[in-house]
C-alpha positions as CSV (number, residue, x, y, z in Angstrom):
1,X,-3.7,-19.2,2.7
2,X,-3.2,-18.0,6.4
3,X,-5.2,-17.8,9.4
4,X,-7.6,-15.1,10.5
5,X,-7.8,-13.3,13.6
6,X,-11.6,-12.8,14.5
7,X,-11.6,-9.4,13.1
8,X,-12.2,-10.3,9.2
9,X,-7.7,-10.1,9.2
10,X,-6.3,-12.8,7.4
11,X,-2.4,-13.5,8.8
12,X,-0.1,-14.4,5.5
13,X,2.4,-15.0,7.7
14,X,3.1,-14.1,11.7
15,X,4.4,-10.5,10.4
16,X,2.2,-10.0,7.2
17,X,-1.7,-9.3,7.4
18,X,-4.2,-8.2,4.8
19,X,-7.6,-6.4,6.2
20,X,-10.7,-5.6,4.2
21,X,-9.0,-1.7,3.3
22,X,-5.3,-3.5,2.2
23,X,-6.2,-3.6,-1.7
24,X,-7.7,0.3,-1.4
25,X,-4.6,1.3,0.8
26,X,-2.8,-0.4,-1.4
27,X,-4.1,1.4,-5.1
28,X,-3.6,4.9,-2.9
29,X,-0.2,4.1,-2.3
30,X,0.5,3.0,-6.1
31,X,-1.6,6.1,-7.5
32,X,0.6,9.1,-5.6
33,X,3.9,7.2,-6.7
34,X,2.7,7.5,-10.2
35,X,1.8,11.3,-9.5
36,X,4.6,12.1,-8.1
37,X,6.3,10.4,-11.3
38,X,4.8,12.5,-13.3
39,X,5.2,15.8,-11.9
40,X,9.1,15.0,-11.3
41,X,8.9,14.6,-15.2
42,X,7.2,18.2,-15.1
43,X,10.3,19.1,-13.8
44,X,9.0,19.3,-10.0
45,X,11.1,17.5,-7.2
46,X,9.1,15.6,-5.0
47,X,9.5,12.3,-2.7
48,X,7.3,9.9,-2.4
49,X,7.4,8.4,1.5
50,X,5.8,5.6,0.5
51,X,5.4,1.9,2.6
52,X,4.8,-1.4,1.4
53,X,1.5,-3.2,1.2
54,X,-0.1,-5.0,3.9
């Protein structure tokens, strides 16, 4: 795996960390892209601003 900093962080790699709140962040981030989805399919026009994970 990685190493962690003292904090409960674990490093994946120097740039890539995952905290204790990175899956729920994570399922947020997911969930509004798929609500956005479907109102653009209601015919709205959205955009999703949307990073990725950890």
């Amino acid at each position: 795996m990685g190493a962690t900093d003292g904090n409960g962080n674990l490093f994946l790699d120097p740039n890539t960390y995952v905290a204790c709140h990175s899956f729920d962040v994570a399922s947020y981030a997911a969930g509004s892209t798929c609500a956005a989805v479907e109102r653009t399919l209601d015919g709205e026009r959205l955009f999703a601003l949307v990073r990725p994970p950890a």
